[in-house]
PAROSE-961486 format. One line per 2 residues: number of its first residue (from 1); their letters; for each residue x, y, z of C-alpha. Coordinates in pm, whole numbers. Each point is the difference from the previous one (the first is absolute). Layout:
BEGIN
NUM	A	X,Y,Z ~ ...
//
This chain:
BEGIN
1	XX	12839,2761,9444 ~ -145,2,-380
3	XX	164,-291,-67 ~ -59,-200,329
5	XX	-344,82,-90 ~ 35,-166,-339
7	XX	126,-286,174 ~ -263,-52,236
9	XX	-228,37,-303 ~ 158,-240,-215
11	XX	7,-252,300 ~ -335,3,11
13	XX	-129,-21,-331 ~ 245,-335,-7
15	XX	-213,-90,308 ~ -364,-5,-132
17	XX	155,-135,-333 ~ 96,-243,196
19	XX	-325,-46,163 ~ -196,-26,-306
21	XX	211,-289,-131 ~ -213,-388,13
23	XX	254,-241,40 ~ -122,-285,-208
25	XX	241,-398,36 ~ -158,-202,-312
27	XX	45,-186,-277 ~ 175,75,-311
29	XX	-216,44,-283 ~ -328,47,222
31	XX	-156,336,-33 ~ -46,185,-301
33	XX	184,341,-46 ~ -334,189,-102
35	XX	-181,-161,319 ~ 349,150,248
37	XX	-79,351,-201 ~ -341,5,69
39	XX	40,-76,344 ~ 264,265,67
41	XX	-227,232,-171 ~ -289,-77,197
43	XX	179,-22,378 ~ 270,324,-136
45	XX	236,-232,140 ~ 302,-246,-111
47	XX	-18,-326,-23 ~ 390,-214,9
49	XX	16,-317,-55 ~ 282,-288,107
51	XX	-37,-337,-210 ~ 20,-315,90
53	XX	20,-305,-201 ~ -109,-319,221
55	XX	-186,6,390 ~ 283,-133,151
57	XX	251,262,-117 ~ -272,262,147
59	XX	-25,-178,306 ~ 390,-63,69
61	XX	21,365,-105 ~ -232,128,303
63	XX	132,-247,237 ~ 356,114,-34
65	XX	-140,364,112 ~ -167,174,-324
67	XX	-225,222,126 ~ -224,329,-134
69	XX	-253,-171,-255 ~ -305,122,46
71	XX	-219,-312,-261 ~ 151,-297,-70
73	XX	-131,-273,-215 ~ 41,-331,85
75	XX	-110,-331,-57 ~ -262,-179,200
77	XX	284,-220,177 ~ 250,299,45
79	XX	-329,180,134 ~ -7,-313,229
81	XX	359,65,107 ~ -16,394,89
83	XX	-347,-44,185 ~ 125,-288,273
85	XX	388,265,14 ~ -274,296,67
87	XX	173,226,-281 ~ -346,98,-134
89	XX	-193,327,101 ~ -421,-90,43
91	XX	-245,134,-315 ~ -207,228,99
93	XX	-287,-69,-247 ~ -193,320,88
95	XX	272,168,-214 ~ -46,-234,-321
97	XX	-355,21,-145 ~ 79,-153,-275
99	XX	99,-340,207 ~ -365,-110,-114
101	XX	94,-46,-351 ~ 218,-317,97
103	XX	-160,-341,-114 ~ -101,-201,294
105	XX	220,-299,-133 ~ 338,206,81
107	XX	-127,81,343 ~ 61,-196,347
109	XX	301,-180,-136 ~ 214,-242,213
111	XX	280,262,51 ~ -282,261,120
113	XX	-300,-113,95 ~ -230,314,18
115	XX	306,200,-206 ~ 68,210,345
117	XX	351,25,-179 ~ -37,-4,-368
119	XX	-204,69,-291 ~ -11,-152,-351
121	XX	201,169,-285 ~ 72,-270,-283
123	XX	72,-337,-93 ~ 214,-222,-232
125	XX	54,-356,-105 ~ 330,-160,5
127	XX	-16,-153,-287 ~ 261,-59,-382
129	XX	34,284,-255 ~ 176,-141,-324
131	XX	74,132,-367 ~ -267,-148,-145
133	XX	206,-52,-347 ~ 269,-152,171
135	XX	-205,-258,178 ~ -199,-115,-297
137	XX	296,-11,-227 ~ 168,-243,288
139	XX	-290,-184,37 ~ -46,68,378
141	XX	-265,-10,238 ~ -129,337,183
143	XX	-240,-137,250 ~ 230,-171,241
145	XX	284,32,236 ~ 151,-269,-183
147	XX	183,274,-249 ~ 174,155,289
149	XX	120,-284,194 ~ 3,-299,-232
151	XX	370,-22,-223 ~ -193,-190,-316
153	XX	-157,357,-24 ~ 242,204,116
155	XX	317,-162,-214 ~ -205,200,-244
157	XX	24,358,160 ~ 309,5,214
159	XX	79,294,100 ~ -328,191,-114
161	XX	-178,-85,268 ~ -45,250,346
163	XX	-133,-108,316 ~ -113,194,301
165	XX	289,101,287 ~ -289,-94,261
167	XX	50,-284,166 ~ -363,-6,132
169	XX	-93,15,-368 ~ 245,-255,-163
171	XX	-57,-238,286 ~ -378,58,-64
173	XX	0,-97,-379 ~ 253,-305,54
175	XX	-227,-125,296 ~ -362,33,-234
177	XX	227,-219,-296 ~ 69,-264,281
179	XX	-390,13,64 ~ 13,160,314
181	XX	-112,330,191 ~ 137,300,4
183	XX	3,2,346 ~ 152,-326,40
185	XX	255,13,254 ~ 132,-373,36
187	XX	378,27,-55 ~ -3,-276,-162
189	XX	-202,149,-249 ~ 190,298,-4
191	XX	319,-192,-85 ~ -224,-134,-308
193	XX	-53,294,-117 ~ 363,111,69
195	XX	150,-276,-222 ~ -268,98,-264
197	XX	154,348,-37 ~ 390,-82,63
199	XX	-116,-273,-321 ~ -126,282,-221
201	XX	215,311,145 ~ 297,-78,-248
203	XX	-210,69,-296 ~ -154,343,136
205	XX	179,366,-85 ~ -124,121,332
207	XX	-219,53,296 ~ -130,352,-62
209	XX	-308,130,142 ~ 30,380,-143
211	XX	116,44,-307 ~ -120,-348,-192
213	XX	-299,229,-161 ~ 236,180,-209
215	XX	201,-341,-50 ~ -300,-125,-144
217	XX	-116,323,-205 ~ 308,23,-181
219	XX	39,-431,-106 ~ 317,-50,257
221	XX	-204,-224,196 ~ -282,-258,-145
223	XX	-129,-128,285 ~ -22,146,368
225	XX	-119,-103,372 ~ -203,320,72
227	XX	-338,203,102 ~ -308,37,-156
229	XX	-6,398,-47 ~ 410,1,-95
231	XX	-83,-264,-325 ~ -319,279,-95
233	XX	280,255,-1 ~ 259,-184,-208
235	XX	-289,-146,-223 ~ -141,416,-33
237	XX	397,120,4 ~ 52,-214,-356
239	XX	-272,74,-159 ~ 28,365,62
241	XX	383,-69,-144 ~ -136,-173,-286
243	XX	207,-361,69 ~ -2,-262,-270
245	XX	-63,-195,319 ~ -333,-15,228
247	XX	-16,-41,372 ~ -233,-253,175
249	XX	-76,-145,334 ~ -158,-345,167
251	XX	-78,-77,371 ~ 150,-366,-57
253	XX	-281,-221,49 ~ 160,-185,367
255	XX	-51,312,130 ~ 147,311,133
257	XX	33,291,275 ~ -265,289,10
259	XX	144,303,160 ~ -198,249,160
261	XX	150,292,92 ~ -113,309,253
263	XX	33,280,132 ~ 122,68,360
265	XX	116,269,205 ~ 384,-48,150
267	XX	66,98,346 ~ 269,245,-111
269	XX	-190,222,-246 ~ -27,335,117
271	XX	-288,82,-217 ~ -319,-238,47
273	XX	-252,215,-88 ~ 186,83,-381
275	XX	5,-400,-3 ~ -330,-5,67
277	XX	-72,231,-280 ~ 174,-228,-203
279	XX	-160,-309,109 ~ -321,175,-78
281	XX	41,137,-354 ~ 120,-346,-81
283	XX	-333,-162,74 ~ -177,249,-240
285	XX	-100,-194,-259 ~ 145,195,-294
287	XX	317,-20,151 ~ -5,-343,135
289	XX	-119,-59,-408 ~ 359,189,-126
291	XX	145,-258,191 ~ -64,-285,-172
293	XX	-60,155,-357 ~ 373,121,-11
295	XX	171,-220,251 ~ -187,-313,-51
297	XX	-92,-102,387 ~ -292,-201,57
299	XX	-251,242,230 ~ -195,-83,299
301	XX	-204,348,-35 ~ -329,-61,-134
303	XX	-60,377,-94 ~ 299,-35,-231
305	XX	-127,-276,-167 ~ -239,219,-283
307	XX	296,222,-79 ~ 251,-285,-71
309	XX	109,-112,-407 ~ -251,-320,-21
311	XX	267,-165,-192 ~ 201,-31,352
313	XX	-270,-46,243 ~ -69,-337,-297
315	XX	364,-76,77 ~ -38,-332,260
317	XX	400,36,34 ~ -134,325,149
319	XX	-311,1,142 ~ -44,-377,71
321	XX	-325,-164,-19 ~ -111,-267,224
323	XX	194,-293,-150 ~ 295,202,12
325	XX	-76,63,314 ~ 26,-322,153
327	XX	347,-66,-129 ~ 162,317,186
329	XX	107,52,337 ~ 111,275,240
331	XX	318,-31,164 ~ -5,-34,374
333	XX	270,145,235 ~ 268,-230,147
335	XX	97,-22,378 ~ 334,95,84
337	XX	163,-416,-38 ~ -138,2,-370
339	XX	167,329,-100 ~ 297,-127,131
341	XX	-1,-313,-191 ~ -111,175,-327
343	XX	232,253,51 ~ 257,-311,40
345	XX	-141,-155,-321 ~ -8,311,-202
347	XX	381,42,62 ~ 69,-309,-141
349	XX	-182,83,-282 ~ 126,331,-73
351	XX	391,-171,91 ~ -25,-283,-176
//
């Protein structure tokens, strides 16, 4: 009897532990581990993560039957995507006070208009990080997507060069060299940009999307296809190391994609009201400010903005300014023909 009782006990303790667990789908490299402490501190909770490395991955992930995150946090075209398939749970904004401190700019975008679905948590600039050394000593240029899909630049640093394993991304920077949208979706233009990257994918090392930070921190790679915040963490990362090298980072001057991620509640999440509490100590403004200062992600919170290092929020590769501005553009999501015929292209690229 003792030990039945022991049983019983031990089943439930697993029970509540498992209760008290937030199960958080996002990003790699996007959330400080002082700001997960914190908040397991403050809720007396867990918080578990699951990474993901592109939208598309996340999305093909859920679609193939992935189910029991509580927050994801998507892009404002992936946000597009899971709103019309109905996998998101409704806010309830009478449970996030803080939802006030979000600057009106981020609010009522295309994906959400009214954000009944999603609320802003960071953004970042796909954009070139390069060994600055390296670059000058070649006699390269660092403001254009020329040096990642041109060969008269590229002879130079074959096989030092990453580019992103997106292909909303890689599609997105080939189609703003050919002076088009981001959002194009002529085919013909597509196929453009497809013969733009098959013409500069022999001189790449790889398509990498996680682990190019540390590529760059340690002088493997010298120039990279990448996001805003991951190029403030290699540039921080060597420095900290104490490189003979330096880090830096453009937007190339045709243009590039501005990313804004959110938070939403999945359908599957057995805990809404810990996400919730998530969602909600996020949009403090000290902790929306730890967010940038260590991770480097521009912030739509405007309480955050008086606690962040000025030397980022001066940063226009980080917090863009209006002329910035006008050169970047949100990606939009794609109807069910255009996936398939990126998906098509994007086999051919990888394949070829």
């Amino acid at each position: 009897m003792k030990k039945l009782i022991a049983l019983l006990l031990l089943m439930a303790m697993a029970q509540v532990q498992a209760a008290d667990e937030l199960h958080l789908y996002n990003w790699n490299n996007y959330i400080a581990d002082e700001t997960v402490q914190r908040f397991e501190a403050s809720c007396k909770c867990k918080l578990v993560q699951d990474y993901y490395s592109d939208n598309e991955e996340m999305l093909a992930k859920l679609a193939a039957g992935a189910t029991g995150y509580d927050l994801i946090v998507p892009t404002g075209n992936a946000v597009e995507a899971l709103i019309k398939s109905q996998a998101l749970r409704p806010l309830d904004k009478a449970q996030l006070p803080n939802f006030k401190n979000i600057k009106p700019d981020y609010l009522n975008a295309f994906f959400d208009p009214g954000n009944r679905y999603s609320v802003p948590y960071a953004y970042t600039v796909t954009l070139i990080g390069y060994n600055v050394e390296k670059m000058r000593e070649l006699n390269l240029p660092t403001d254009t997507w020329a040096v990642i899909f041109e060969p008269k630049y590229l002879q130079k640093v074959k096989g030092r060069v990453t580019v992103l394993d997106s292909q909303r991304e890689l599609l997105a920077a080939a189609l703003k060299y050919l002076g088009y949208s981001v959002n194009d979706t002529d085919e013909k233009h597509w196929q453009q940009a497809r013969d733009l990257i098959l013409r500069a994918k022999p001189y790449w090392a790889a398509f990498n999307a996680s682990s190019y930070i540390k590529e760059l921190t340690v002088g493997n790679i010298w120039l990279a296809h990448g996001y805003s915040s991951d190029m403030f963490q290699a540039q921080q990362d060597a420095q900290r190391a104490q490189r003979a090298f330096t880090i830096g980072y453009t937007t190339p001057k045709e243009g590039a994609v501005l990313a804004l991620d959110s938070m939403v509640l999945h359908k599957s999440g057995r805990r809404p009201d810990l996400a919730h509490q998530f969602i909600n100590f996020m949009l403090d403004g000290k902790n929306a400010a730890e967010l940038t200062n260590l991770i480097g992600s521009g912030n739509p919170n405007g309480a955050a903005r008086r606690y962040i290092n000025p030397a980022i929020t001066a940063n226009t590769s980080v917090f863009p300014d209006a002329e910035h501005l006008k050169r970047l553009e949100m990606l939009r999501d794609l109807d069910r023909n255009q996936r398939r015929v990126l998906a098509r292209i994007w086999t051919e690229i990888k394949l070829r």
